[in-house]
LUMFI-597495 format. One line per field, with one value per residue (C-alpha): residue in three letters; x, y, z; residue number from 1. Coordinates in steps of 0.1 Angstrom, whole numbers, always signed. Each point is the difference from the previous one (the first is absolute). Layout:
% LUMFI-597495
code = c(ALA	...) $
X = c(X	...) $
Y = c(Y	...) $
Z = c(Z	...) $
pos = c(NUM	...) $
This chain:
% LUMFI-597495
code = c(UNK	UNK	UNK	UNK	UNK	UNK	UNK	UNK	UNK	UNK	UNK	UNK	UNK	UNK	UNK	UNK	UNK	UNK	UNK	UNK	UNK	UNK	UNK	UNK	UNK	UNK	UNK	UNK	UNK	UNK	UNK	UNK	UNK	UNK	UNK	UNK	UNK	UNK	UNK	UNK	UNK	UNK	UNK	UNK	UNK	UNK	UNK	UNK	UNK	UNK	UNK	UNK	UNK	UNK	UNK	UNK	UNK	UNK	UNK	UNK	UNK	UNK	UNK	UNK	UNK	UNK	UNK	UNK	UNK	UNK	UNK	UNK	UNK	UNK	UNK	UNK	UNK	UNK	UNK	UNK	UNK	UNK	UNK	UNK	UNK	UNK	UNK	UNK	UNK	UNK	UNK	UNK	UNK	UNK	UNK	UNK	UNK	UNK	UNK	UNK	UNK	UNK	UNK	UNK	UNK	UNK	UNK	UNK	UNK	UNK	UNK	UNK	UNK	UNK	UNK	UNK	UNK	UNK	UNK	UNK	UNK	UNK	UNK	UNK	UNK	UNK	UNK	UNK	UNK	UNK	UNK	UNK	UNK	UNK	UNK	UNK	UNK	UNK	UNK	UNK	UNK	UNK	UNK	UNK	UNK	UNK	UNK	UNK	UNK	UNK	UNK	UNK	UNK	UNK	UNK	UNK	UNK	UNK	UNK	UNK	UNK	UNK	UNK	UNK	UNK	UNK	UNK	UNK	UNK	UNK	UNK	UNK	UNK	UNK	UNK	UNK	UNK	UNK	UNK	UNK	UNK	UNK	UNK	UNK	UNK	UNK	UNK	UNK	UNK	UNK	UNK	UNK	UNK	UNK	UNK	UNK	UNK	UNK	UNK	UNK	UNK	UNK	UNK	UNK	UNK	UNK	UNK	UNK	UNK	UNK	UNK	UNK	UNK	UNK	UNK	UNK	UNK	UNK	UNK	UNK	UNK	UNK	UNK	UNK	UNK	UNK	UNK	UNK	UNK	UNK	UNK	UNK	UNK	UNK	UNK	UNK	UNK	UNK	UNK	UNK	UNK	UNK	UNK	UNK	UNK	UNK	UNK	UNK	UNK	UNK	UNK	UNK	UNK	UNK	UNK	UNK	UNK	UNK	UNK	UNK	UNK	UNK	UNK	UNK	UNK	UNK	UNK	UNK	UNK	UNK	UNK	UNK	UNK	UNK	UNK	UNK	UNK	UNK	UNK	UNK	UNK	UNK	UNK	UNK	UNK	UNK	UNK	UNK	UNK	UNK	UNK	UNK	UNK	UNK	UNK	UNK	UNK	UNK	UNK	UNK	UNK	UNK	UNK	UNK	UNK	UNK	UNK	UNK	UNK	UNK) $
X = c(+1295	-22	-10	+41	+4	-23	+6	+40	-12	-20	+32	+24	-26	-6	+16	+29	-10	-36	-19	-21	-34	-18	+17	+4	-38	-4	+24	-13	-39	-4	+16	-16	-34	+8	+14	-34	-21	+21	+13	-15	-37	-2	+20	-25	-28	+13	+4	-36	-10	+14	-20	-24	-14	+2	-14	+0	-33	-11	+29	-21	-22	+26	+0	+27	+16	+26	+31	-16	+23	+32	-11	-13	+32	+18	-23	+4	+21	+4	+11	+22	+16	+7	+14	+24	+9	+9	+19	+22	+7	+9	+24	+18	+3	+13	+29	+11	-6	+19	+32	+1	-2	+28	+24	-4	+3	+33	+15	-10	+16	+29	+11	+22	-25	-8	-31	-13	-21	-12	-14	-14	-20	-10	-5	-23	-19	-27	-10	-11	-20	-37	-8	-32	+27	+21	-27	-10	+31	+10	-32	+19	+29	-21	-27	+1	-1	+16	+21	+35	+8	-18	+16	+33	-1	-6	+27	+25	-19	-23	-29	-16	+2	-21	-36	-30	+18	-25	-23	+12	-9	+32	+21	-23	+6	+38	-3	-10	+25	+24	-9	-2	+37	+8	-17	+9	+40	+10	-15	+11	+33	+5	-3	+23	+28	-11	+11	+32	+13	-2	+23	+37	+20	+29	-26	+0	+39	+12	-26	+16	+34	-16	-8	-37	-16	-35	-18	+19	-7	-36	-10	+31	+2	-26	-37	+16	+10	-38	-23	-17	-8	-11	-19	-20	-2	-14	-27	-5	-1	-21	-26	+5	-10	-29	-14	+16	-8	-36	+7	+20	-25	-27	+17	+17	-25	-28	+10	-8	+0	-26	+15	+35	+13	-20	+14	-23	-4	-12	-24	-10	-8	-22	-19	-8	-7	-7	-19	-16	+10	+12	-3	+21	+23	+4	+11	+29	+8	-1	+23	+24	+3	+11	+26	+13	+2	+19	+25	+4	+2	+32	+14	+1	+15	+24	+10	-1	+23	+27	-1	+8	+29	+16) $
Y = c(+1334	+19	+24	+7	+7	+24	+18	-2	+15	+28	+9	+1	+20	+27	+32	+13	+22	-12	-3	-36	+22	-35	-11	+37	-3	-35	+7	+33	+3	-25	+20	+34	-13	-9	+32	+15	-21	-2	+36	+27	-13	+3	+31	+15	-20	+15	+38	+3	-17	+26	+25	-16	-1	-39	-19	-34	+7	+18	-17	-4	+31	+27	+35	+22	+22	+14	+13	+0	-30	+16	+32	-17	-18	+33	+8	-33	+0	-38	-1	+31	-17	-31	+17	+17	-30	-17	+31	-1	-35	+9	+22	-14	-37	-1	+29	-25	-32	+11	+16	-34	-19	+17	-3	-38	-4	+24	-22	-34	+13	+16	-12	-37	-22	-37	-4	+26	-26	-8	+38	-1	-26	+15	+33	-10	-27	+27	+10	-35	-8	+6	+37	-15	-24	+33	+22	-27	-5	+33	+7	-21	+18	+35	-19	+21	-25	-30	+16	-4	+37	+11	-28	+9	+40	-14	-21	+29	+23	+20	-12	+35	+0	-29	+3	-17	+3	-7	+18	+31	+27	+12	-32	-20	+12	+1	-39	-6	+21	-22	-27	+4	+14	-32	-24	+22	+5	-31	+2	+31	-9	-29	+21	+23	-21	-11	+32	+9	-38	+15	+27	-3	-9	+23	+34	-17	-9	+34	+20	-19	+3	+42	-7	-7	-12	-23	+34	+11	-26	-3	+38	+14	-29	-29	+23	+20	-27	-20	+27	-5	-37	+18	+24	-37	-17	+34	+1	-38	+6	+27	-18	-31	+20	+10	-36	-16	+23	-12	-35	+7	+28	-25	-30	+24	+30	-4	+33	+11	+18	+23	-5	+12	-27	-1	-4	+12	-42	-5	+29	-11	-33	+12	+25	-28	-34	+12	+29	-8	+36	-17	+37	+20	-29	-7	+39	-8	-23	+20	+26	-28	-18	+39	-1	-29	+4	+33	-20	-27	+24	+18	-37	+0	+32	-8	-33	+12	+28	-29	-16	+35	+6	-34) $
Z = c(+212	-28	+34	+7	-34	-4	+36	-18	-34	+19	+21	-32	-23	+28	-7	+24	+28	-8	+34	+4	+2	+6	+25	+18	+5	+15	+22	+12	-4	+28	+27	-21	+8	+37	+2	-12	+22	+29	+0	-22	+4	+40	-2	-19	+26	+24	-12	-11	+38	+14	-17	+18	+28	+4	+33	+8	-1	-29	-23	-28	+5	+5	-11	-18	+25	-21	+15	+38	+13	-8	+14	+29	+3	+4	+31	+16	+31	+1	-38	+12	+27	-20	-28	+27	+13	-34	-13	+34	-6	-37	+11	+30	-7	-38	+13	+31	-16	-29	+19	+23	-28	-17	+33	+2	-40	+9	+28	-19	-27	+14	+31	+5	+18	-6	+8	-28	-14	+30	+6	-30	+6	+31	-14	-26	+21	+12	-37	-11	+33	+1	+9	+21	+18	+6	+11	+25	+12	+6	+16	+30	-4	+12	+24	+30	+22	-12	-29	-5	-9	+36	+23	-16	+9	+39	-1	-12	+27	-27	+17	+0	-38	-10	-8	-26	-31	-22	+20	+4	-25	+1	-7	-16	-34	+2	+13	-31	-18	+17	-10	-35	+1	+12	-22	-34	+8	-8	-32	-11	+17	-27	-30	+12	+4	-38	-10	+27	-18	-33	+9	-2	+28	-12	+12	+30	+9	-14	+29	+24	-15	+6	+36	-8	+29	-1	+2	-30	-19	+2	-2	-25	-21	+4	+2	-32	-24	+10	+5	-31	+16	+33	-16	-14	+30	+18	-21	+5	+38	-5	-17	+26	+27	-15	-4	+29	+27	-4	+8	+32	+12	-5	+22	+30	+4	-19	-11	+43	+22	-15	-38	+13	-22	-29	-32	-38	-7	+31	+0	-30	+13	+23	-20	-23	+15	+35	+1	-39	-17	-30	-23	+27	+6	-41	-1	+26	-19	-32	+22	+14	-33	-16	+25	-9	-34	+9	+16	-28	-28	+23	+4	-41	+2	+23	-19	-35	+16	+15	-38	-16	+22	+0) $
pos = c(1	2	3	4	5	6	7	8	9	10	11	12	13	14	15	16	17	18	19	20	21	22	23	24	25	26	27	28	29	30	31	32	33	34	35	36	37	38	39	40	41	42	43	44	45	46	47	48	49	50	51	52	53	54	55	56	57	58	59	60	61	62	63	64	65	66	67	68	69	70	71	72	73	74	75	76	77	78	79	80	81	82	83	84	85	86	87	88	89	90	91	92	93	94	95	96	97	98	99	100	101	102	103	104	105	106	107	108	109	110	111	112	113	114	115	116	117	118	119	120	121	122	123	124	125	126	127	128	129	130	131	132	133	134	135	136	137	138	139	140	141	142	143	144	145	146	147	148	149	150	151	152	153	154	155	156	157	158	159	160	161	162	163	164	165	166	167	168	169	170	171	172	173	174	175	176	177	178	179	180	181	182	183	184	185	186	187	188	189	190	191	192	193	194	195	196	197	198	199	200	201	202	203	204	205	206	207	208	209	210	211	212	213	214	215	216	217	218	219	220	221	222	223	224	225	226	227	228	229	230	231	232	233	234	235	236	237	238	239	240	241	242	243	244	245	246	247	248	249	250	251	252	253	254	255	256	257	258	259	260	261	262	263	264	265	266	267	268	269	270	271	272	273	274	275	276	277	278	279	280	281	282	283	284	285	286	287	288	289	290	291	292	293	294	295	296	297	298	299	300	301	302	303	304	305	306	307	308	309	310) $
């Protein structure tokens, strides 16, 4: 009791608007010194490694190289090529994954079915499966021989059309592009009809009082009155298909045929743990981890800009 009493008596004697300092600290100096250990310490790590010039070989023996990796990095074809690859990636899925998740947050939203819940469910199912399990399954989907996508096209007498998905140059890329569309729509999809249901179903009756059509809707009155939300969930696309694509590039292609499909991560990868050049692969991941923070710091922007205007 003496304890309650006292925890009572230091409540009532505290000043208003004074901040509990104490118990500020406990609270937060844990997760501060994670933070240091965790985050700031192997960032540093890794910057002055890749100063270096950093073997699996000479790891404890090797020599300051300044500024060579990232000027190296510029000269290298295969970093080249998979920065090319990730930047196409960047900017065609979050556009289409985005738009298609928009028209099925607009006809779950709008339109008079009865099985909406039941689409949603179904929408959303991909995004909460296993992106190994997809990437595996989906490599059925474009076998050439035994995939459903190939047998399908004969069937419907496009027989001349189908190929080795996954190992063509030309496709195998855009396979994957597909399928992260598909397993990041749902997703997206759901927190767009968050905001459409926060809207007020008046806007909506008087457009079609108007002569509105679904069209109408979506791009006159829905994409306005939520962009600031779109703008968010771009940038959260964005920045998904920078870390995903690794995983899926990794279990379909290997990033093959001749590094048509791979992705910065999954260069990165190999740099490091297969081939051993842990200085030149620490400096793309200095480069890739810039990038990110690029895109973070515009997702703050964009979400401190939704606050201000609501």
């Amino acid at each position: 009791m003496s304890k309650l009493a006292a925890d009572m008596k230091l409540r009532i004697n505290r000043r208003p608007g004074q901040k509990p300092i104490g118990f500020i600290l406990i609270t937060t100096l844990p997760t501060f010194f994670l933070a240091i250990f965790f985050i700031v310490v192997p960032t540093i790590r890794a910057f002055t490694m890749s100063l270096t010039n950093s073997t699996m070989l000479n790891l404890n023996t090797a020599g300051f190289v300044g500024l060579d990796n990232y000027i190296y990095m510029l000269k290298d074809k295969n970093f080249l090529q998979a920065l090319r690859n990730t930047l196409a990636l960047m900017l065609v899925v979050p556009l289409l994954t985005i738009f298609i998740s928009l028209v099925l947050a607009s006809i779950l939203t709008q339109s008079h079915l009865k099985e909406k819940g039941l689409y949603r469910v179904l929408f959303f199912l991909p995004s909460v499966i296993s992106l190994t399990v997809v990437g595996i399954v989906w490599s059925f989907v474009f076998h050439p021989t035994m995939g459903i996508l190939n047998t399908l096209m004969e069937h419907i007498g496009l027989g001349t059309y189908t190929r080795s998905w996954l190992g063509d140059a030309s496709t195998a890329l855009w396979c994957l592009a597909v399928v992260l569309i598909w397993q990041a729509a749902g997703y997206y999809m759901i927190m767009h009809i968050a905001a459409i249901d926060g809207l007020s179903p008046d806007l909506y009756d008087a457009a079609s009082i108007d002569g509105a059509n679904g069209v109408d809707k979506l791009f006159r009155l829905t994409l306005p009155l939520i962009k600031n939300i779109v703008g968010i969930t771009y940038v959260l696309s964005l920045s998904g298909t920078l870390g995903l694509s690794y995983i899926l590039s990794r279990v379909m292609t290997g990033g093959g045929p001749n590094g048509a499909s791979t992705v910065l991560l999954q260069y990165i990868y190999t740099m490091g743990f297969k081939n051993g050049s842990y200085g030149y692969a620490m400096a793309l991941t200095v480069f890739t981890t810039i990038l990110s923070v690029l895109l973070s710091v515009a997702s703050q922007l964009l979400v401190s800009r939704s606050k201000g205007g609501q």
